[in-house]
Each structure stands twice: as structure tokens, then as C-alpha cells.
N, C-alpha and C positions, 0 to 999 in steps of 0.2 A: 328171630328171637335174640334178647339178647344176652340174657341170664337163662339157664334151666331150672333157676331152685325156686319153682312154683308155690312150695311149701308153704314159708312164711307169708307169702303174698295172700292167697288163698285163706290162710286163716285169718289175716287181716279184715277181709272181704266178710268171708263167717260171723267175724266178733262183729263188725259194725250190724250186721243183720241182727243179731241176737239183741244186740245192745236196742238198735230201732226198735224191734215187738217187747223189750224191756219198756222203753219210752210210751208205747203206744198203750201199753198195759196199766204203767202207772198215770199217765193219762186219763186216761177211760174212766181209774178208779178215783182221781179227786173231782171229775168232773161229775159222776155218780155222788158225791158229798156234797158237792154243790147245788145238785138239782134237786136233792132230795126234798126238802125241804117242799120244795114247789107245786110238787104234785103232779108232774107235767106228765099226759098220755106217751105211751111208747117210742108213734108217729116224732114227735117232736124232740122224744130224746133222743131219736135216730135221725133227725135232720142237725139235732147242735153237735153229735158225735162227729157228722160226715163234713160240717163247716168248720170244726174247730182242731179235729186229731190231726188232721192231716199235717196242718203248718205246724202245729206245737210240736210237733212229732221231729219233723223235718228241721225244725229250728234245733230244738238238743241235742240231734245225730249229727248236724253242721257244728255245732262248738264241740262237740267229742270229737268227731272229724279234722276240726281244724288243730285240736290239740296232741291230738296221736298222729298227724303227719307232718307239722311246725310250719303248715302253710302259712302264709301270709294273707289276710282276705285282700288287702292293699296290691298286690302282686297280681292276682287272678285280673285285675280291671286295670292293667297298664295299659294293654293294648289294645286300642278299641276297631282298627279298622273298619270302620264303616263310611259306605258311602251313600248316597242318593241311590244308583243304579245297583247297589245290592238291598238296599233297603227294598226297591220296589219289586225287585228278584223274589225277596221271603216272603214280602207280601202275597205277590203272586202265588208262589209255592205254598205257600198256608193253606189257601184256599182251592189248590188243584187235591193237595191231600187230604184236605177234609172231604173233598167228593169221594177221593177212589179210596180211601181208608174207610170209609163211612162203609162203602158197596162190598168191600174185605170182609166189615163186622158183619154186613148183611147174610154175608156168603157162610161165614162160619154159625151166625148163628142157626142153618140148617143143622148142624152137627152135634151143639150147643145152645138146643131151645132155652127160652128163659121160661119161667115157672109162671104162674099167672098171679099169682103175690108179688115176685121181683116185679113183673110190669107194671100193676097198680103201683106198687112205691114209685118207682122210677117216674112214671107219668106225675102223680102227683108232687114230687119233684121238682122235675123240667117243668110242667104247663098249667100247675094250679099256686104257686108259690105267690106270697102276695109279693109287691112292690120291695120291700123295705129288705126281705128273704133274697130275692132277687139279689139286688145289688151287694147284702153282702157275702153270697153262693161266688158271684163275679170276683168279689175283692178277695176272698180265700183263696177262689181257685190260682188268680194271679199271683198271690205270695205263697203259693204252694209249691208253682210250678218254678219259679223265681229262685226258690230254696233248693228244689230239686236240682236244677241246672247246675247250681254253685257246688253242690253235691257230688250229684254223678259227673258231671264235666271238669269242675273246678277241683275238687279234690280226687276224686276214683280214677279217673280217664287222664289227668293231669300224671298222677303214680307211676302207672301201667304204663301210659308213653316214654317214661322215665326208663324201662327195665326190659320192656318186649317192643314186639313189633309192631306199627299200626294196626294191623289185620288185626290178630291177638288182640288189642288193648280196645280196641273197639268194639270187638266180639263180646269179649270177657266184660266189659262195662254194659252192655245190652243187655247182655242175658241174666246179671247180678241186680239192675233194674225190674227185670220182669218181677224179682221176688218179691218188691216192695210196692207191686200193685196188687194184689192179689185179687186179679180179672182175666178169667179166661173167655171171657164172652170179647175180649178185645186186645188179646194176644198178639196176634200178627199184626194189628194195627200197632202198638204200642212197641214191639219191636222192631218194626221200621225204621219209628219215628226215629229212637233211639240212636238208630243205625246211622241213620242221616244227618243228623244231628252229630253226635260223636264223628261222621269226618267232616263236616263244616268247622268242628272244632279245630281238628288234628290237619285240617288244611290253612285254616287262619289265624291257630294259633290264637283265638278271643274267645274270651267267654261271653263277650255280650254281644256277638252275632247268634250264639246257638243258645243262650238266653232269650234276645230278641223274638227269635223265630219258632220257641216253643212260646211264648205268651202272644205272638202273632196266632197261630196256630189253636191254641184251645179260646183266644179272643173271637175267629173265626167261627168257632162251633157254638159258642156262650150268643153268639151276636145273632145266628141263625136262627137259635132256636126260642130266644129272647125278644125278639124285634125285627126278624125278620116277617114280613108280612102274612108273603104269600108261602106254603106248606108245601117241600117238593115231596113226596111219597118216596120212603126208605129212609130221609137225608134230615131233615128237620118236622117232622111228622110224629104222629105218637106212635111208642110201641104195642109190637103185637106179641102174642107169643109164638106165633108162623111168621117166617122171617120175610119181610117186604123189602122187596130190590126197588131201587134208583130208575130212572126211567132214561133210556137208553140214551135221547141228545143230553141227559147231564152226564151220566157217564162219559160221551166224547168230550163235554167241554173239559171234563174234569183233566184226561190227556193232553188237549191241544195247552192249555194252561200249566200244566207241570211241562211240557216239553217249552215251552216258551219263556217258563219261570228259569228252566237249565240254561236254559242260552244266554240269558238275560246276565245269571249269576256267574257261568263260563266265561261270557263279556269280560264282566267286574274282574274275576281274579284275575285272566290274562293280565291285565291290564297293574294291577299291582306286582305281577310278576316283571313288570317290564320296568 
């Protein structure tokens, strides 16, 4: 560590949260002014809510963000380090943790059934959404997550390395994320991801490696469940509200592929270390 005056840090972390369910809040309500008018059934005001708050959201907390810590957005993208053989590393890795984050969710929603309301929404969601819904579910989520990164990696995790230690600054950016999902049915998936991501950061020093590999990563899960053909049971299938696991040779692939994604990406940095 390298400061102990937690204090001010800590409350900084606070006000940017508050400030976000501020944004998300007055969001909601011009968007409700907007619609009015329309007439539009429930269903649909809860699918423009879930395509539209999230970026608007993340967009306002980023320029507050950017303004209360005098970041540069210029500065976050100097460094881009990427290579071919880390490119195919994330790729890889994307899609070892959509297996075994998938069978995580599986696992926990034993603990944390979902209601059989939350599942029809969700299915109708994922697998009944026409064409046009589709693609722009994809283009949010991409400039969602895009935001995010710049966010929690580019400004929060950026701070924190500045003041504490790795461990610390990694922790504390993980677990300050988790508030701004507010999804316990995908907890430990989400702070993993977090986890992993924050030291891919804190090891290479770019935001658009751990940019990269979150839009590689929810591009993997959008691509499964969108266009992927054939339906594995647990992984890209519809929900139940009794939790369905993964079928056991995906599960293995799901390891043999993150252990090969590591080595891959082990490779790469060696190799910039040299």
C-alpha cells in the first residue's frame, strides 16, 4: 500500500455511484416523457430501457469521471501493445470463459433460482427478438461495455494504481463494479471477469487490451446465442427456472482452451518483457 488515507478515495468511489443511479434515474424519467406519448405495452418499455440506460448512463458517469479526476481520454490510448499472438490469446480466452463462467452461473443459480417471470422476459429477449432488436441489443451492449472499460479501467483502476498496491487496486475496482451491475444471478462470473481483466491491465499498462477482451468476451456470448446454430444445453439454450449445467466434454473444452489461451498470452508478454 501506498498511502493509508482511504478516506477521500473511498468517498470518491461513493459519489461517482450515487452520481451514476442519479444519471440512471434522470434517464429513466426523460425517457418515460418520450414514450409517453406512444402507448408502447410494458414488454417494450423494458426492452428500450435495457438498450438505451445503460450507455447513456455510462456515457455521463465517463465525462463526470473524466472531469473530477483531469484524466486525459487522449492519454488512456497511448499505449496500445497489441500483438497478433495476444490478439489470438483473448480471443481464445473469451471463449474458454464464456464456457466455464457460463457453468459458474449455472452453478450459482442452484442457490439463486430465477422466478419464472424473470425467465420468460429473458427468453423473449435472447431468442424471440426480431432481426432489426437484435442487432441493435449487439450495438449497445458493445458501446456499453466499451464505456465501462474506459471507466472502471481507464479512470477507477488507473487512480487506485496511482495510490495503493496492485492487489488493493484491483480488488477495490472489482468489487466497486459489482455495484453497477446490479446481478446477483451472475456475481462470480462478473467478478472474475473484472478480476482478470483489471491485471491484464495493471500488467500492460493498455486500456485497449482489456477493452479488447471484454468486447471479445460478451461478442462471444451475443454470437452464441444469436447465430450460433446448434444449442449446447446450460451455455446458449433457453432458460429454465431449475438450473441446467453444460455437458461435461464442454466443460473440459472449456479448460483445455483457457489453459492454452494462458500460455499463449504468457508467450506474448514474455516476449515484450524481453
Amino acid at each position: 500500500m501506498k498511502k493509508k488515507d482511504f478516506g477521500p478515495k473511498i468517498f470518491d468511489l461513493l459519489l461517482l455511484f450515487l452520481v451514476f443511479l442519479f444519471f440512471q434515474y434522470i434517464t429513466m424519467i426523460i425517457l418515460n416523457l418520450i414514450l409517453l406519448p406512444f402507448e408502447l405495452t410494458q414488454d417494450k418499455i423494458n426492452l428500450i430501457y435495457s438498450l438505451s440506460i445503460p450507455p447513456i448512463s455510462f456515457g455521463l458517469i465517463l465525462y463526470f469521471g473524466f472531469k473530477r479526476s483531469k484524466i486525459k481520454v487522449k492519454s488512456l490510448f497511448r499505449n496500445t501493445d497489441l500483438s497478433l499472438l495476444k490478439l489470438i490469446a483473448l480471443l481464445i480466452l473469451a471463449i474458454s470463459l464464456n464456457i466455464i463462467l457460463s457453468e459458474l452461473n449455472n452453478i450459482l443459480q442452484c442457490f439463486f433460482p430465477l422466478s419464472e417471470n424473470s425467465v420468460k422476459e429473458i427468453n423473449i429477449h435472447l431468442f424471440n427478438s426480431s432481426l432489426p432488436i437484435t442487432i441493435i441489443s449487439i450495438i449497445s451492449t458493445v458501446i456499453t461495455v466499451t464505456l465501462e472499460e474506459i471507466f472502471f479501467r481507464g479512470i477507477i483502476l488507473k487512480t487506485l494504481l496511482q495510490r495503493y498496491s496492485v492487489s488493493i487496486a484491483i480488488l477495490s475496482t472489482s468489487c466497486f463494479a459489482l455495484l453497477f451491475s446490479f446481478d446477483l444471478q451472475h456475481i462470480i462470473s462478473l467478478f472474475t471477469l473484472h478480476l482478470l481483466l483489471g491485471w491484464l491491465y495493471a500488467r500492460t499498462g493498455s486500456l485497449i487490451n482489456a477493452t479488447l477482451g471484454r468486447i471479445l468476451y460478451h461478442s462471444i456470448t451475443m454470437m452464441a446465442i444469436y447465430l450460433l446454430p446448434y444449442k449446447i444445453r446450460g451455455f446458449n439454450s433457453k432458460l429454465t427456472s431449475v438450473a441446467t449445467f453444460q455437458p461435461l466434454w464442454f466443460n473440459l473444452l472449456g479448460v483445455v482452451l483457457l489453459i492454452l489461451g494462458v500460455l499463449l498470452l504468457y508467450i506474448d508478454l514474455k516476449r515484450g518483457d524481453n
